[in-house]
N, CA, C and O atoms as a Tripos MOL2 file, in Angstrom:
@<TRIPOS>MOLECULE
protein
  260   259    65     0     0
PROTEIN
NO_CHARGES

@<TRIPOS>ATOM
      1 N          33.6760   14.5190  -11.0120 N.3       1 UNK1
      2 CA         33.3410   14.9520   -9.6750 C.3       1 UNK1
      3 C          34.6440   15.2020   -8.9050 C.2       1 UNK1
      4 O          35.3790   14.3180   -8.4660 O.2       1 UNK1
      5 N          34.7830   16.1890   -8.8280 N.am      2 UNK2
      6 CA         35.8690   16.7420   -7.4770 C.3       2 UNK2
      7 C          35.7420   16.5110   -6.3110 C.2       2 UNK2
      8 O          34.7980   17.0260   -5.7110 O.2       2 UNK2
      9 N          36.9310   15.4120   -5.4370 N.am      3 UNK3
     10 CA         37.0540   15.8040   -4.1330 C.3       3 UNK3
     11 C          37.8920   16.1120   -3.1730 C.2       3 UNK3
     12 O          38.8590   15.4790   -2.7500 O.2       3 UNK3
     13 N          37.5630   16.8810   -2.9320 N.am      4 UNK4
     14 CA         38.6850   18.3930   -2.2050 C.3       4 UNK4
     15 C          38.7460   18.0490   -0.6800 C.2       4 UNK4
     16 O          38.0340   18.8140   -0.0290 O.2       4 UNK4
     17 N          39.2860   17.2700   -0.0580 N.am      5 UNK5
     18 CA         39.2560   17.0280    1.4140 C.3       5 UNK5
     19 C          40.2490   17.8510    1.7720 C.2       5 UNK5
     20 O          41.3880   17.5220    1.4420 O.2       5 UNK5
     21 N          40.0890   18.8230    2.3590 N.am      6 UNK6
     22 CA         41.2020   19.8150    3.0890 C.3       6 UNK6
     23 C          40.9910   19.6800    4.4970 C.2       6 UNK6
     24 O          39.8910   19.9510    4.9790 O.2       6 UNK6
     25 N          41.9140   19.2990    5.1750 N.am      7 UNK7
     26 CA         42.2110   19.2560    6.5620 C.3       7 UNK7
     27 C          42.9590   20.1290    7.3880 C.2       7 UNK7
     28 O          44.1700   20.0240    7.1910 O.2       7 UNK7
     29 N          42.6400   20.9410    8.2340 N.am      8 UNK8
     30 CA         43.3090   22.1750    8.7360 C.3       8 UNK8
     31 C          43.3170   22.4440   10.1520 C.2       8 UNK8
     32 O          42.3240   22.9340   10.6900 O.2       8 UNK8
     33 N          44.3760   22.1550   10.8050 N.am      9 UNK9
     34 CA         44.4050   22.0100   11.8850 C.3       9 UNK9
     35 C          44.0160   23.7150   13.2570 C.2       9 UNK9
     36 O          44.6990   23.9330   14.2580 O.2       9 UNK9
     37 N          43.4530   24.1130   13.0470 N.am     10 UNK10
     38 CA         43.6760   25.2860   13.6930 C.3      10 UNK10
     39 C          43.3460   25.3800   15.7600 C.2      10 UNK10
     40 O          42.8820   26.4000   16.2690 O.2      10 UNK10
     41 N          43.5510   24.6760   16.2240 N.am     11 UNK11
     42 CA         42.8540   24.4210   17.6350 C.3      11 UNK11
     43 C          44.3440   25.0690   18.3620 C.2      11 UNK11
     44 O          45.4320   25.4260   17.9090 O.2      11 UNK11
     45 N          43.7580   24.9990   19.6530 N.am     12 UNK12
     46 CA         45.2250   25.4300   20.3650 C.3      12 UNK12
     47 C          46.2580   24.4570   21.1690 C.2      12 UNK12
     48 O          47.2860   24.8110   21.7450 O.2      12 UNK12
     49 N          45.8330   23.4110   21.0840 N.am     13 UNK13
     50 CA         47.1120   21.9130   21.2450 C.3      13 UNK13
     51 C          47.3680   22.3830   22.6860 C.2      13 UNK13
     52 O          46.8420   23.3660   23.2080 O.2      13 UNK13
     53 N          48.1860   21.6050   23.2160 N.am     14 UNK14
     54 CA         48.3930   21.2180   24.8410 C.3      14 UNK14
     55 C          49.3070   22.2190   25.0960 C.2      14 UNK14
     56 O          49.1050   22.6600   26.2270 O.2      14 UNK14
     57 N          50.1770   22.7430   24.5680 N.am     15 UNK15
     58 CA         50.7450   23.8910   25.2030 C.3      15 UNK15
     59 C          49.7030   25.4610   25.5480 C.2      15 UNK15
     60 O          49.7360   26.1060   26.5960 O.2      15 UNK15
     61 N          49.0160   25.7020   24.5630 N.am     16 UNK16
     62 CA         48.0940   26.7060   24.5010 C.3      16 UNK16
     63 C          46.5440   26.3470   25.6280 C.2      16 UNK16
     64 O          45.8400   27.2910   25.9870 O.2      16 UNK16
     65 N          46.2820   25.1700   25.9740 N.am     17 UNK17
     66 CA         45.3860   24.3920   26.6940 C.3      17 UNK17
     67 C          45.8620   25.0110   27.9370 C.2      17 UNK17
     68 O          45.4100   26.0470   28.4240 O.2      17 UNK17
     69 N          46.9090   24.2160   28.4560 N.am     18 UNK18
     70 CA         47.8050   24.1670   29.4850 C.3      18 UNK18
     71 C          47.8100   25.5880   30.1550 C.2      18 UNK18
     72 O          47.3770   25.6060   31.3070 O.2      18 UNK18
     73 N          48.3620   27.1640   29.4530 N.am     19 UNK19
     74 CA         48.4840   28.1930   29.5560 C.3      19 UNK19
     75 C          47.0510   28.5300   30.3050 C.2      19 UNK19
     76 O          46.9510   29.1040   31.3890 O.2      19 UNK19
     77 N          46.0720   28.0950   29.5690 N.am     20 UNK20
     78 CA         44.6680   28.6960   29.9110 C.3      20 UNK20
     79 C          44.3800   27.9690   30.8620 C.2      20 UNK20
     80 O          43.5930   28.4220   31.6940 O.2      20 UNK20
     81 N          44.7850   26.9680   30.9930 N.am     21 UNK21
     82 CA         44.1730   26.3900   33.1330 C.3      21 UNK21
     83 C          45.4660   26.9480   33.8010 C.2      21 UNK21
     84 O          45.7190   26.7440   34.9880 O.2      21 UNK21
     85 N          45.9520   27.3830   33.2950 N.am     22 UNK22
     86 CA         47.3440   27.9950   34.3940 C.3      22 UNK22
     87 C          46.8020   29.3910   34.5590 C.2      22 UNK22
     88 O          46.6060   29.7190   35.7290 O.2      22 UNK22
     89 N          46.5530   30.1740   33.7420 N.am     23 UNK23
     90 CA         45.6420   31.1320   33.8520 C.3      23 UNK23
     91 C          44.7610   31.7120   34.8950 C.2      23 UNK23
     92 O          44.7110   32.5670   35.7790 O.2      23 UNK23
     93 N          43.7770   30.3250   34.0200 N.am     24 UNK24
     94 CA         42.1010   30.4140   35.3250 C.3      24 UNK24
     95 C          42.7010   30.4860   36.6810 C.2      24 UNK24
     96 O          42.8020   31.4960   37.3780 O.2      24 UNK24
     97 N          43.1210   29.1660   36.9880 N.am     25 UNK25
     98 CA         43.8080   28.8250   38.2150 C.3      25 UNK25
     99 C          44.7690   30.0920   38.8980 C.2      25 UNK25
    100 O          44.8010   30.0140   40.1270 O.2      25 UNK25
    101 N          45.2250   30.7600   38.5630 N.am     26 UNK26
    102 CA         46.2860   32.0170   39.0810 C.3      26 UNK26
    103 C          44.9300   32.7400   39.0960 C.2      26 UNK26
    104 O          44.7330   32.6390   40.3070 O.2      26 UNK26
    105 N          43.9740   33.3210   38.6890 N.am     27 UNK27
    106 CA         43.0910   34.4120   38.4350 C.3      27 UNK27
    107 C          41.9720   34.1340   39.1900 C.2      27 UNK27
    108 O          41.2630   35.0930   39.4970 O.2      27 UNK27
    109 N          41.5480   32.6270   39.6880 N.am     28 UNK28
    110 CA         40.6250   32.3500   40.9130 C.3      28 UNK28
    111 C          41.3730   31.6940   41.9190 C.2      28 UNK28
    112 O          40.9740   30.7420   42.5900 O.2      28 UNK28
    113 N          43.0380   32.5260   42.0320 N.am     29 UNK29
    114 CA         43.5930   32.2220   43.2420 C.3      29 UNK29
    115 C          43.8500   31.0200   43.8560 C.2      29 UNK29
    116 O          44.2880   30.9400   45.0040 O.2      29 UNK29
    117 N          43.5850   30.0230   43.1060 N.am     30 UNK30
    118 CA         43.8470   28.5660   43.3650 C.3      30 UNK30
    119 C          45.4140   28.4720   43.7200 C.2      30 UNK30
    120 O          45.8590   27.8350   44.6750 O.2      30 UNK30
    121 N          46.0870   29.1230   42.9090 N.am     31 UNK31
    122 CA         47.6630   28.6860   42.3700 C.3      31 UNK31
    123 C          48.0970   30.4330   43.1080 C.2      31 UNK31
    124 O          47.3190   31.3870   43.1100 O.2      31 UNK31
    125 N          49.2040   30.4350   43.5470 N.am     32 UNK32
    126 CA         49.7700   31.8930   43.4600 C.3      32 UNK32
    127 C          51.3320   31.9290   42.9790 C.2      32 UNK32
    128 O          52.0260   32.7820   43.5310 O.2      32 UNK32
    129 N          52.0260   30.9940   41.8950 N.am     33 UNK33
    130 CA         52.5200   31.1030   41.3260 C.3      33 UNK33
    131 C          52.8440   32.3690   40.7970 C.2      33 UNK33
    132 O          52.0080   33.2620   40.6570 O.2      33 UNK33
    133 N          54.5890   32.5190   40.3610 N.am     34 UNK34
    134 CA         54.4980   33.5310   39.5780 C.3      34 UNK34
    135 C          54.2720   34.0090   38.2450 C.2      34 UNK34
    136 O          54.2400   33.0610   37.4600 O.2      34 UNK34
    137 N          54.1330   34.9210   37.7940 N.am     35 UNK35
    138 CA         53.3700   35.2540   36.3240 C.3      35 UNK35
    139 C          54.2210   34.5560   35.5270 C.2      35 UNK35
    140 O          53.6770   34.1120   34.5160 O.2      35 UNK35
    141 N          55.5810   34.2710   35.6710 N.am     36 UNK36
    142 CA         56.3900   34.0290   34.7620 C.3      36 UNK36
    143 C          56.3990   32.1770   34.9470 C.2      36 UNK36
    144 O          57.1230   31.5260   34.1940 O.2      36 UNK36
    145 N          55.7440   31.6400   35.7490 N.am     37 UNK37
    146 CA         55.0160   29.6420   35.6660 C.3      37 UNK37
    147 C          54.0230   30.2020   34.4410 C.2      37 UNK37
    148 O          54.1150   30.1620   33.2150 O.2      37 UNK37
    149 N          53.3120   30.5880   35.1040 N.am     38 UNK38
    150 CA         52.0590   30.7230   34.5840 C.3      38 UNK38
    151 C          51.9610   30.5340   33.1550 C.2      38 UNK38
    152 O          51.5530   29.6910   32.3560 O.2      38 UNK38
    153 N          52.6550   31.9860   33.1760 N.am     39 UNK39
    154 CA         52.8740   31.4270   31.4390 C.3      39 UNK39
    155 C          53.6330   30.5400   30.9480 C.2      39 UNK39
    156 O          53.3340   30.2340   29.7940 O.2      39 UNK39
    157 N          54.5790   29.9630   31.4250 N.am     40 UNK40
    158 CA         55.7380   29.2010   31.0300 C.3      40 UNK40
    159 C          55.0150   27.9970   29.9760 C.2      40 UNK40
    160 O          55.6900   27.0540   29.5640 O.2      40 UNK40
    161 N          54.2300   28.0920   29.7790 N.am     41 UNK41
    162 CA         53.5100   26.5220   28.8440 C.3      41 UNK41
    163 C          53.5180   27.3850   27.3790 C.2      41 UNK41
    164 O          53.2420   26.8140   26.3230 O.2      41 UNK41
    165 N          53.8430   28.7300   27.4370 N.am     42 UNK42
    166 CA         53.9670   29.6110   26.0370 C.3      42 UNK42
    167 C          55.3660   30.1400   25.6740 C.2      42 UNK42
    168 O          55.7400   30.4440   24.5410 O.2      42 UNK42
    169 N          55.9900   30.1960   26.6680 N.am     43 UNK43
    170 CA         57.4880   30.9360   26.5290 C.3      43 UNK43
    171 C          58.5030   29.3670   26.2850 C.2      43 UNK43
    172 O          59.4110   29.3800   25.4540 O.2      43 UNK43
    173 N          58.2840   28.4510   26.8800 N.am     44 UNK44
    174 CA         59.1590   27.0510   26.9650 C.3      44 UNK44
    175 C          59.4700   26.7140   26.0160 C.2      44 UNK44
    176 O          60.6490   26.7550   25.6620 O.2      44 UNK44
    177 N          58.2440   26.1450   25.0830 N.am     45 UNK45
    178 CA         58.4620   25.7670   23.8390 C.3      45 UNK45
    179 C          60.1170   26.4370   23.0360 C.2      45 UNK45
    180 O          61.0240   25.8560   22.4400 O.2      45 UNK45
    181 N          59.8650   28.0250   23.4370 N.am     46 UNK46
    182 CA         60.8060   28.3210   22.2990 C.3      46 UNK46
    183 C          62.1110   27.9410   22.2580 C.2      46 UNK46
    184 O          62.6960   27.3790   21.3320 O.2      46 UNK46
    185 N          62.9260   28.5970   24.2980 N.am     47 UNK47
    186 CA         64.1870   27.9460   24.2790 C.3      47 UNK47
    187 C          64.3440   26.5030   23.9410 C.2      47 UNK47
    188 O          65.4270   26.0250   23.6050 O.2      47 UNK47
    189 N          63.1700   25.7800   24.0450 N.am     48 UNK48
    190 CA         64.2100   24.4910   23.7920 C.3      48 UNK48
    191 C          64.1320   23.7910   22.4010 C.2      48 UNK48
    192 O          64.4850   22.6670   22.0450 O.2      48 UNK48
    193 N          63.5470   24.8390   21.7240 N.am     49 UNK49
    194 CA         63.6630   24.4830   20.3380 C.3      49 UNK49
    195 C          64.9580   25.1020   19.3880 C.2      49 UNK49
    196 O          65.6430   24.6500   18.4710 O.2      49 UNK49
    197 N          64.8980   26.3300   20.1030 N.am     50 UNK50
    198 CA         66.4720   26.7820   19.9880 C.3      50 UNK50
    199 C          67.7240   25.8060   20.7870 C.2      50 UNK50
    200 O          68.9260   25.6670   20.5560 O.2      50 UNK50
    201 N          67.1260   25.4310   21.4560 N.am     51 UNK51
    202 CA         68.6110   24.5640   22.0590 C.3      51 UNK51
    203 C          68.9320   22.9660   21.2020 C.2      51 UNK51
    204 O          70.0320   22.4750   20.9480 O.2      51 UNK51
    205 N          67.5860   22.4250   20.8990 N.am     52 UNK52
    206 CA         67.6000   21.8180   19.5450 C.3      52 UNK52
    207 C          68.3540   21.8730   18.1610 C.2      52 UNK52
    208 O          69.1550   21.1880   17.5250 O.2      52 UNK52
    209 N          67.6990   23.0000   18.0460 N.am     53 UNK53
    210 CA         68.4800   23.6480   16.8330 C.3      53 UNK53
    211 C          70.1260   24.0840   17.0230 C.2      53 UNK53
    212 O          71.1020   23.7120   16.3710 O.2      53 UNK53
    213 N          70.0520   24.8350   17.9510 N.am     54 UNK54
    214 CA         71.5710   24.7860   17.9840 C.3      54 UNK54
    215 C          72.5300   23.2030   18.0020 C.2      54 UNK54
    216 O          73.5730   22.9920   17.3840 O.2      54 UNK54
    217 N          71.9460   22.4500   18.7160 N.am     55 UNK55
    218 CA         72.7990   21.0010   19.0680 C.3      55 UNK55
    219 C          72.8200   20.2350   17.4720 C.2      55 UNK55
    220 O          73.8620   19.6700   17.1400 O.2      55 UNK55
    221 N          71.9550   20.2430   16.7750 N.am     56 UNK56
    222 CA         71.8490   19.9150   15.2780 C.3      56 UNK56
    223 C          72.7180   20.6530   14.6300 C.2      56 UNK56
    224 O          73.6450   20.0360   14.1060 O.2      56 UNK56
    225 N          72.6850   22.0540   14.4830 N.am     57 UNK57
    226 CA         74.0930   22.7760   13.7970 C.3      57 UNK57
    227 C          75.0470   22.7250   14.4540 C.2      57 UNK57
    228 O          76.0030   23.1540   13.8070 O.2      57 UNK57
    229 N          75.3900   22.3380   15.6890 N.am     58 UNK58
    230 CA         76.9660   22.0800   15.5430 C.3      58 UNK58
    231 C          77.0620   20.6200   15.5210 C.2      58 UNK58
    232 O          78.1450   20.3620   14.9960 O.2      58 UNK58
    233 N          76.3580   19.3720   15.8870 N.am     59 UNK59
    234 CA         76.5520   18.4140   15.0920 C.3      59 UNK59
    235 C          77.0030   18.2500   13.2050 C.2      59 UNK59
    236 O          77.7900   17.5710   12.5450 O.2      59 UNK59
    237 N          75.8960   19.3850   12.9140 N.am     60 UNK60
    238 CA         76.4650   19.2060   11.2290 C.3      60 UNK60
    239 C          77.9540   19.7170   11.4690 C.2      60 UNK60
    240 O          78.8890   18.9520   11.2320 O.2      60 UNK60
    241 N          78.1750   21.0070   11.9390 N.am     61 UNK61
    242 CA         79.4770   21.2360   12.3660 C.3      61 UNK61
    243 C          80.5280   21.0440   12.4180 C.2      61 UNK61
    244 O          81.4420   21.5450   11.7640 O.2      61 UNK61
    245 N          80.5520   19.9940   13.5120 N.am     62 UNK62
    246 CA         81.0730   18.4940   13.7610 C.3      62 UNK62
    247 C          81.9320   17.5820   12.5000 C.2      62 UNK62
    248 O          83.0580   17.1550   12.2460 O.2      62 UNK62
    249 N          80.3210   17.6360   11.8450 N.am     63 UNK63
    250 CA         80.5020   16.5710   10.5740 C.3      63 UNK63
    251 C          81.2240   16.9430    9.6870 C.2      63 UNK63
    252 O          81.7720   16.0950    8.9840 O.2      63 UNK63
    253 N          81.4670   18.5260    9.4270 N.am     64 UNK64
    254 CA         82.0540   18.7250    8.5640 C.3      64 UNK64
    255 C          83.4380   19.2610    8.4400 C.2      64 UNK64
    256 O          83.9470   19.5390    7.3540 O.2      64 UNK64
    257 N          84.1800   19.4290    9.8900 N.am     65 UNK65
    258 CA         85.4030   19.3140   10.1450 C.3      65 UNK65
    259 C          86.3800   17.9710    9.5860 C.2      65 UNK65
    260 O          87.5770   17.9170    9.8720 O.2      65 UNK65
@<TRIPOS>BOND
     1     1     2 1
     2     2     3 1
     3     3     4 2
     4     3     5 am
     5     5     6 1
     6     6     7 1
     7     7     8 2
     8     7     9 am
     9     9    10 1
    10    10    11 1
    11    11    12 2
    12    11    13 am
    13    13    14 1
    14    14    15 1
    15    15    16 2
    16    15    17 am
    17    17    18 1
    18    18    19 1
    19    19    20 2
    20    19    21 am
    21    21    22 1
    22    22    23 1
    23    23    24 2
    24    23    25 am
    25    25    26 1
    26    26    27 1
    27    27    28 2
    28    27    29 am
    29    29    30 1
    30    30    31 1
    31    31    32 2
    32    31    33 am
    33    33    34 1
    34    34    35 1
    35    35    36 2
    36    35    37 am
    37    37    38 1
    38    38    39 1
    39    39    40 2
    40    39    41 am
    41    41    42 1
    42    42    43 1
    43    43    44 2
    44    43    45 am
    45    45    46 1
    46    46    47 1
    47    47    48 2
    48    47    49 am
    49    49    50 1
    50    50    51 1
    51    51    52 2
    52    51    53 am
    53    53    54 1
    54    54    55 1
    55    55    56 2
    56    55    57 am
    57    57    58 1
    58    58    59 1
    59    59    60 2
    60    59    61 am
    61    61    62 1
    62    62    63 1
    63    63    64 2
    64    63    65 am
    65    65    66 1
    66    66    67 1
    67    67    68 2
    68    67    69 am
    69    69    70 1
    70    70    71 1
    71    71    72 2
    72    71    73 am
    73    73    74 1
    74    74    75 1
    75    75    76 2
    76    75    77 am
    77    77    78 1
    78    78    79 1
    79    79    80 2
    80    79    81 am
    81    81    82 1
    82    82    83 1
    83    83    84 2
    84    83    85 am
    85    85    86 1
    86    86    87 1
    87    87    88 2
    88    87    89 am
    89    89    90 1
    90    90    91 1
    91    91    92 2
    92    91    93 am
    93    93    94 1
    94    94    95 1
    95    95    96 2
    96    95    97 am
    97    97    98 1
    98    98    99 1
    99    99   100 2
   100    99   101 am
   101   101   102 1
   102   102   103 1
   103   103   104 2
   104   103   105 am
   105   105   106 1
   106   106   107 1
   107   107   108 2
   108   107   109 am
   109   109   110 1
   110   110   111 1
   111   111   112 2
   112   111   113 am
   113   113   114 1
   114   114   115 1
   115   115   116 2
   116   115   117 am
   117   117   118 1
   118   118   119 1
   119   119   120 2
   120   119   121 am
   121   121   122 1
   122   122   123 1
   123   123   124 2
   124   123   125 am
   125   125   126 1
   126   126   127 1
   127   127   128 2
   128   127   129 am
   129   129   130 1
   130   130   131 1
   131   131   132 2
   132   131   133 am
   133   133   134 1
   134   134   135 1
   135   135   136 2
   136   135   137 am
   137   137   138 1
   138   138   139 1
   139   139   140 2
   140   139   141 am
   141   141   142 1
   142   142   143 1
   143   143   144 2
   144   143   145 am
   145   145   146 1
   146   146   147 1
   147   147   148 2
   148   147   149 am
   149   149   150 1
   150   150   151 1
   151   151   152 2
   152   151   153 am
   153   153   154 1
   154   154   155 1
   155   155   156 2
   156   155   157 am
   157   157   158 1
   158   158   159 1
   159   159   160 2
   160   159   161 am
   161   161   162 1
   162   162   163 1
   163   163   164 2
   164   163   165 am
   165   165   166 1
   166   166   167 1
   167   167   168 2
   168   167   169 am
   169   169   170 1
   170   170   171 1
   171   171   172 2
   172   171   173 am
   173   173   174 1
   174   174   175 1
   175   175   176 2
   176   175   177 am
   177   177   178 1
   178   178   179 1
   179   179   180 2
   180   179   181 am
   181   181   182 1
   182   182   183 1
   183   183   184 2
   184   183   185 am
   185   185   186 1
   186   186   187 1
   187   187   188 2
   188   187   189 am
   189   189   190 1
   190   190   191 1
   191   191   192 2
   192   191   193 am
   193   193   194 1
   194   194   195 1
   195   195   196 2
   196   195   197 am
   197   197   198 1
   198   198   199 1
   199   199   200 2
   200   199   201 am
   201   201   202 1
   202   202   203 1
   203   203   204 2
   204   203   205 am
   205   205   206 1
   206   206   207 1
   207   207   208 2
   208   207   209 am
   209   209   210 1
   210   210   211 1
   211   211   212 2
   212   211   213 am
   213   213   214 1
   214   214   215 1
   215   215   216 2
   216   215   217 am
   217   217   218 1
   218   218   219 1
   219   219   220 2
   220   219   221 am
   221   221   222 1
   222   222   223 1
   223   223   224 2
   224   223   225 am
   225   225   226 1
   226   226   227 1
   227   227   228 2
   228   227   229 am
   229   229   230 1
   230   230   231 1
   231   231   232 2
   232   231   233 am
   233   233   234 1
   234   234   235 1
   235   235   236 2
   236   235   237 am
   237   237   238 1
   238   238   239 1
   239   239   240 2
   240   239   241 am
   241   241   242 1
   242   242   243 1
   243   243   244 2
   244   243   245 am
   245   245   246 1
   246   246   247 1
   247   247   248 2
   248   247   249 am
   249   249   250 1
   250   250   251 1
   251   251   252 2
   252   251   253 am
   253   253   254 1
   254   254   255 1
   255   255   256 2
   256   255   257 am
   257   257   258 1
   258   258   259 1
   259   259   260 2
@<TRIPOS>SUBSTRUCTURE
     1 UNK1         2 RESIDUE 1 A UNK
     2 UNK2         6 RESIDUE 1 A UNK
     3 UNK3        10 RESIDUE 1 A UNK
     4 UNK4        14 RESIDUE 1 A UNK
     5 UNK5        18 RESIDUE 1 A UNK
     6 UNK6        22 RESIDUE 1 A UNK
     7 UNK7        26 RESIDUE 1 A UNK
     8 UNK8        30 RESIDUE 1 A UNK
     9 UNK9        34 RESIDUE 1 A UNK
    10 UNK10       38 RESIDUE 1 A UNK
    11 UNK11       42 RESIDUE 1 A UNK
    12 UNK12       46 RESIDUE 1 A UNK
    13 UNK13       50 RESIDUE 1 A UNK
    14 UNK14       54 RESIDUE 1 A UNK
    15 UNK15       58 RESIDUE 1 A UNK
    16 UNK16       62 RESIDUE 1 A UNK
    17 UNK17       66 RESIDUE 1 A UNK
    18 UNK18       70 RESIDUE 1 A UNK
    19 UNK19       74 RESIDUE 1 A UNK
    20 UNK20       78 RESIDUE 1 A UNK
    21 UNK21       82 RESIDUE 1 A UNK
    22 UNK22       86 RESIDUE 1 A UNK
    23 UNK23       90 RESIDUE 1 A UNK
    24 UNK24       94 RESIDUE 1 A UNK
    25 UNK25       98 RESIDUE 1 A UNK
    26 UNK26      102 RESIDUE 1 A UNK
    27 UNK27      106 RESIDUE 1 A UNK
    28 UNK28      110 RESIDUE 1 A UNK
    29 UNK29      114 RESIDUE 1 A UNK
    30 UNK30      118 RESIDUE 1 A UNK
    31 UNK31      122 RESIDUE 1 A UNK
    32 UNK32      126 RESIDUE 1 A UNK
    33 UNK33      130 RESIDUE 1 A UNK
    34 UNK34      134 RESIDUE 1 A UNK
    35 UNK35      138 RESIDUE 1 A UNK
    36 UNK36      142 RESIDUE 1 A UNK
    37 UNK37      146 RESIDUE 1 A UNK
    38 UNK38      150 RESIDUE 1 A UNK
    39 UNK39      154 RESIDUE 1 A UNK
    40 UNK40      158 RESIDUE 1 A UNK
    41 UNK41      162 RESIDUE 1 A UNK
    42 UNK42      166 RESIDUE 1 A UNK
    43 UNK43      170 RESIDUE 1 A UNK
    44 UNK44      174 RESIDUE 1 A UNK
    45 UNK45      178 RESIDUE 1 A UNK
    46 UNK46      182 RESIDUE 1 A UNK
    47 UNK47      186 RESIDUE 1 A UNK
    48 UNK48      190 RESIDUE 1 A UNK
    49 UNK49      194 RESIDUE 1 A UNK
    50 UNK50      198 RESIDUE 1 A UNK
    51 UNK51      202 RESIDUE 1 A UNK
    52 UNK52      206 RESIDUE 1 A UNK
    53 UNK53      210 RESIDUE 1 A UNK
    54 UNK54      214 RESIDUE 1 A UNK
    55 UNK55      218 RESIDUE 1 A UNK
    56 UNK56      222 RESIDUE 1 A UNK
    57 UNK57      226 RESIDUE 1 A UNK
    58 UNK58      230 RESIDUE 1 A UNK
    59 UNK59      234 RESIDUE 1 A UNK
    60 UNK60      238 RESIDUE 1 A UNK
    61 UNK61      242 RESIDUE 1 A UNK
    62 UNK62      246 RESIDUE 1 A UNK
    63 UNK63      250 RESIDUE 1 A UNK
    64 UNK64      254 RESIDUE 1 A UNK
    65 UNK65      258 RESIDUE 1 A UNK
């Protein structure tokens, strides 16, 4: 008997959540933020994963001077 438990995460997690009440909220005028808050719960993530990444490669950097 085979058992195959595959678990697969596909939902949209708190950054993608976040975006969509920032959304609603700008679009029934609650918020009049600018477009560029609004979205910011989708664009954020990236710089600071690049700024991550960069601080890790020049630590290795670092290390290998």
């Amino acid at each position: 008997m085979s058992n195959n438990n595959k678990s697969s995460s596909s939902g949209l997690g708190f950054f993608g959540l976040l975006a969509i009440v920032f959304i609603t909220l700008k679009l029934t005028h609650v918020i009049s933020w600018s477009w560029w808050w609004v979205l910011s719960p989708i664009w954020i993530p990236f710089p600071v994963f690049a700024l991550i990444f960069g601080v890790a490669i020049f630590m290795i950097w670092l290390g290998n001077r």
